[in-house]
C-alpha positions in Angstrom: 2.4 30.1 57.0 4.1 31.6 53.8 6.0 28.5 53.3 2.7 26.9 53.4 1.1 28.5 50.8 3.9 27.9 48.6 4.1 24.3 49.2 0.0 24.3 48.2 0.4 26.5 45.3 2.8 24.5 43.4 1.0 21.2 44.2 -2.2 23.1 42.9 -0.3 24.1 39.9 1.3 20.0 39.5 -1.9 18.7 39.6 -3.1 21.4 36.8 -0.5 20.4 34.7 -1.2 16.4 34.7 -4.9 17.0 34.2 -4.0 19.0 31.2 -1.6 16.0 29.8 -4.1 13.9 30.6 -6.7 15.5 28.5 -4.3 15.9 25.2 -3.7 12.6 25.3 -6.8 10.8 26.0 -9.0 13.5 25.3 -11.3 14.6 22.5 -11.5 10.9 21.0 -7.6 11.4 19.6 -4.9 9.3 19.1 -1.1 9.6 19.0 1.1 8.6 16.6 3.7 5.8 18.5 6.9 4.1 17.4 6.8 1.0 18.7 3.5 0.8 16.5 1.3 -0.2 19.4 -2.0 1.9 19.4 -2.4 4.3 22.5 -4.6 3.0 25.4 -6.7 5.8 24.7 -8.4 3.6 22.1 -10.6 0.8 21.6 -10.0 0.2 17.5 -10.1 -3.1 16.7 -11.2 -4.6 13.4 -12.0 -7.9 12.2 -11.8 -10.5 9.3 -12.8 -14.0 8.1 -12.2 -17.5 8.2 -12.8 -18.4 4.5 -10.8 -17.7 1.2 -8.3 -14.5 0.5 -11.2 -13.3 -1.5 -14.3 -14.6 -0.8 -17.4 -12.6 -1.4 -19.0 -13.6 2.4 -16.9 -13.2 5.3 -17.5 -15.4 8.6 -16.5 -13.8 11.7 -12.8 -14.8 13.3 -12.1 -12.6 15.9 -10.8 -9.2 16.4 -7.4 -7.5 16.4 -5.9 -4.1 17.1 -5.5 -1.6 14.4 -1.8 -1.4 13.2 -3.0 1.5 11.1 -3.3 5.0 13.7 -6.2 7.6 13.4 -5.0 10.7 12.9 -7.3 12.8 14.6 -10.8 12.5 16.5 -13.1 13.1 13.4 -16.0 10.9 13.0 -14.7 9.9 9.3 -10.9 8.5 8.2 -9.5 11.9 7.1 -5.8 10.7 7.3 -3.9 7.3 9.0 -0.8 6.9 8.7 1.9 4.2 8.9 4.9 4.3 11.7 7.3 2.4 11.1 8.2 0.0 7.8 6.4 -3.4 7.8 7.3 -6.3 5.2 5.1 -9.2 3.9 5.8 -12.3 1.9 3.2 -13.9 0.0 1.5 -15.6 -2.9 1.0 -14.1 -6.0 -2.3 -16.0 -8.7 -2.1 -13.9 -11.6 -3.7 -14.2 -15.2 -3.0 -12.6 -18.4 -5.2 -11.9 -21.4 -2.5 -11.4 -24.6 -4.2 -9.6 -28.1 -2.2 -8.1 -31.3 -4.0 -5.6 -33.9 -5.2 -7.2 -36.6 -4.5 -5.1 -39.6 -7.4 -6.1 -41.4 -10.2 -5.9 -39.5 -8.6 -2.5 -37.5 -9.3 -4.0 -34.0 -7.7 -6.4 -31.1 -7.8 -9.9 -31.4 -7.3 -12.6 -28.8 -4.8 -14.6 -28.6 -4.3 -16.8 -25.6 -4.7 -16.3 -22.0 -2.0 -17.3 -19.4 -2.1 -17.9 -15.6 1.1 -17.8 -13.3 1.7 -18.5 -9.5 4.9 -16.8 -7.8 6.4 -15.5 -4.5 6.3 -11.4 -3.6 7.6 -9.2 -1.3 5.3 -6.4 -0.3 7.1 -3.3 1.8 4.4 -0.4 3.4 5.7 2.4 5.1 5.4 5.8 5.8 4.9 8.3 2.7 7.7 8.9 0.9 9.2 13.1 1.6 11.8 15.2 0.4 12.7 18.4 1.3 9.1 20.1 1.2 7.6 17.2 -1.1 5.4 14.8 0.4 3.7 11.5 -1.2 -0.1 12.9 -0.7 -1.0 8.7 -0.3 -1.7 7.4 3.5 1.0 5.0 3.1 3.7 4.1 0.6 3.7 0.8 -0.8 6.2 -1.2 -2.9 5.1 -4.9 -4.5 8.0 -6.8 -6.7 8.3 -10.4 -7.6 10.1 -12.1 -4.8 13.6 -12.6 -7.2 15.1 -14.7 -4.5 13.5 -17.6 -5.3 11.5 -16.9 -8.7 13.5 -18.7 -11.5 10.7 -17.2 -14.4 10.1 -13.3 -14.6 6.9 -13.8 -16.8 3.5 -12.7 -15.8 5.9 -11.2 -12.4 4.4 -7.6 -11.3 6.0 -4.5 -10.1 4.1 -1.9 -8.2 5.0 0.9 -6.3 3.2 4.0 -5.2 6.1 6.8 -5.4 9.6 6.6 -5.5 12.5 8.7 -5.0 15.0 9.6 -8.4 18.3 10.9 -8.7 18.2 13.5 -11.5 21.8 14.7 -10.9 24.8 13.9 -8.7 23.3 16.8 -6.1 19.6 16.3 -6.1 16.2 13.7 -5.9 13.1 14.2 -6.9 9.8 12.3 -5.9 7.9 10.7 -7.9 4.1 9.6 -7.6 2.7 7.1 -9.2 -0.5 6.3 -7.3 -3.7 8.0 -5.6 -4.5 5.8 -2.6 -7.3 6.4 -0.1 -7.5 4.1 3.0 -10.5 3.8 5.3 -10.1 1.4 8.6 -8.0 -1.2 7.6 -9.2 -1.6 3.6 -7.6 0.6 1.1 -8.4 1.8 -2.9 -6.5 3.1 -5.7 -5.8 4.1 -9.2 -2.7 4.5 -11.0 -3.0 8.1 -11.9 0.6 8.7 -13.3 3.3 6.6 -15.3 6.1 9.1 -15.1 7.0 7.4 -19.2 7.7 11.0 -20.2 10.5 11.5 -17.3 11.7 8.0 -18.5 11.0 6.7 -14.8 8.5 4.1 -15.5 7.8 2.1 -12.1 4.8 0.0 -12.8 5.7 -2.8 -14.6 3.9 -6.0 -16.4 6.6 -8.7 -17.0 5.0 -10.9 -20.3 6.0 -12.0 -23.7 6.2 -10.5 -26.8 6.8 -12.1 -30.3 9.7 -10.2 -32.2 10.5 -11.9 -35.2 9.4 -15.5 -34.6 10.9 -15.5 -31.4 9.2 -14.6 -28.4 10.8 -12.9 -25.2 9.8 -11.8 -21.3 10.0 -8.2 -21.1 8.6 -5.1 -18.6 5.9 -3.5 -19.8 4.4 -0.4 -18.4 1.4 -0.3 -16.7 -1.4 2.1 -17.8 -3.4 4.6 -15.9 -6.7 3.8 -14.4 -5.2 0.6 -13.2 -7.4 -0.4 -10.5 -5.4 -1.7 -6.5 -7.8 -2.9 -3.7 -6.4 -4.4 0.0 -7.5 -5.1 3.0 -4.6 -5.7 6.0 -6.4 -7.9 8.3 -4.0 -8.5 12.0 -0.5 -9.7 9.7 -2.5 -10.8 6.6 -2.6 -8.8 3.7 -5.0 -9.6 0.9 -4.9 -7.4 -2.4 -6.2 -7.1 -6.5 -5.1 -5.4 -9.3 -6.5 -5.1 -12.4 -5.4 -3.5 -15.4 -3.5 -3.7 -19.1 -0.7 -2.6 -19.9 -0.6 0.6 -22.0 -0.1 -0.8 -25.1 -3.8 -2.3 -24.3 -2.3 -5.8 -25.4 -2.0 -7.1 -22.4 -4.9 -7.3 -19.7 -4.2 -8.6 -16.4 -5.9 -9.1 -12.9 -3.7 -10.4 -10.0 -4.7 -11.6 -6.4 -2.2 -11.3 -3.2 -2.0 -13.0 -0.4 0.4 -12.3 1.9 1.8 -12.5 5.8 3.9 -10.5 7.4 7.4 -11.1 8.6 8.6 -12.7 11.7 4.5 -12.4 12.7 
């Protein structure tokens, strides 16, 4: 009879103990964070995106995908989501430039031309960049350069990134962050809230002309604050702007991205 009791005990306690996995897992509207970037069964989160162009102001209903982008927790608003693993994209990039100079006599800009460029980019999001007990605060880091592998002209090319990790010495890195992001379902915002010029670690970078001497030449220039990012990541599509001038305010700019994501 003893070994009886023992034998229902422990299958009363078993039983305890997968209701109470069960629960943590798919209970309390939470999600878990996986690495083969699948979202748990637990959820239903799907979201969904048009048919027309990258930036069309009316969308037409496609279809609908699962989110590649993980809540965080159960809250009824997007506190946190987070990105598991590193995800590349190659894409398209329309960009146009509006170029001024000071004109000494009146004291204000004047307009000199404006330029528009097509070119291939590479776009990299992963998780936030960390070090030691510093943390990117952003839901995501990501990197956008001018796909060099094929571009044969760097002007009107862009260079973006969000944070990025220095060597000051032979024995230590510091982070660096460049952007505030905030990212709600699968669209996300931002503003360029630092350009690190001071620390001589500039990130954010306009490639265009300048006239030195009679002669002009492609060169970086850095990007100002209160440059403006917006993006939506639609199934493997990713469709971004960004609009700024660099901080010499010669040189305004608003780019569009479209791109798709590799091996998709």
């Amino acid at each position: 009879m003893e070994h009886k009791n023992n034998f229902f005990v422990a299958g009363l306690v078993k039983i305890t103990f997968l209701l109470f996995v069960y629960l943590v897992v798919c209970g309390s509207g939470g999600n878990d964070f996986v690495a083969d970037e699948k979202v748990s069964n637990c959820t239903n989160s799907v979201i969904q995106y048009d048919k027309k162009g990258a930036f069309s102001e009316s969308d037409g209903f496609v279809e609908r995908k699962p989110l590649e982008w993980v809540v965080e927790n159960g809250a009824n608003h997007f506190e946190k989501e987070k990105i598991v693993s590193k995800k590349e994209f190659f894409g398209n990039a329309d960009m146009a430039i509006q170029y001024y100079t000071y004109d000494p006599k009146s004291g204000k800009d004047t307009f000199i031309e404006e330029k528009y460029y097509h070119y291939k980019v590479k776009i990299f999001i992963q998780a936030p960049l960390k070090i030691r007990t510093v943390t990117e605060s952003n839901p995501f880091n990501i990197a956008i350069y001018s796909n060099r592998d094929v571009n044969s002209v760097q002007e009107g090319n862009i260079d973006i990134v969000s944070a990025s990790l220095f060597t000051v010495n032979s024995f230590s890195d510091v982070l660096m962050q460049y952007w505030n992001i905030f990212l709600t379902g699968d669209k996300f915002s931002g503003t360029l809230v630092k350009t690190h010029r001071a620390e001589a670690v500039a990130a954010n970078m306009l490639w265009a002309w300048e006239e030195t001497v009679g002669f002009k030449t492609v060169i970086p220039f850095p990007i100002a604050v209160n440059t403006s990012i917006e993006g939506v990541l639609a199934g493997n599509v990713l469709k971004l702007t960004i609009k700024g001038e660099t901080v010499d305010t010669y040189r305004k700019f608003v780019v569009k991205i479209i791109a798709h994501r590799k091996g998709r």
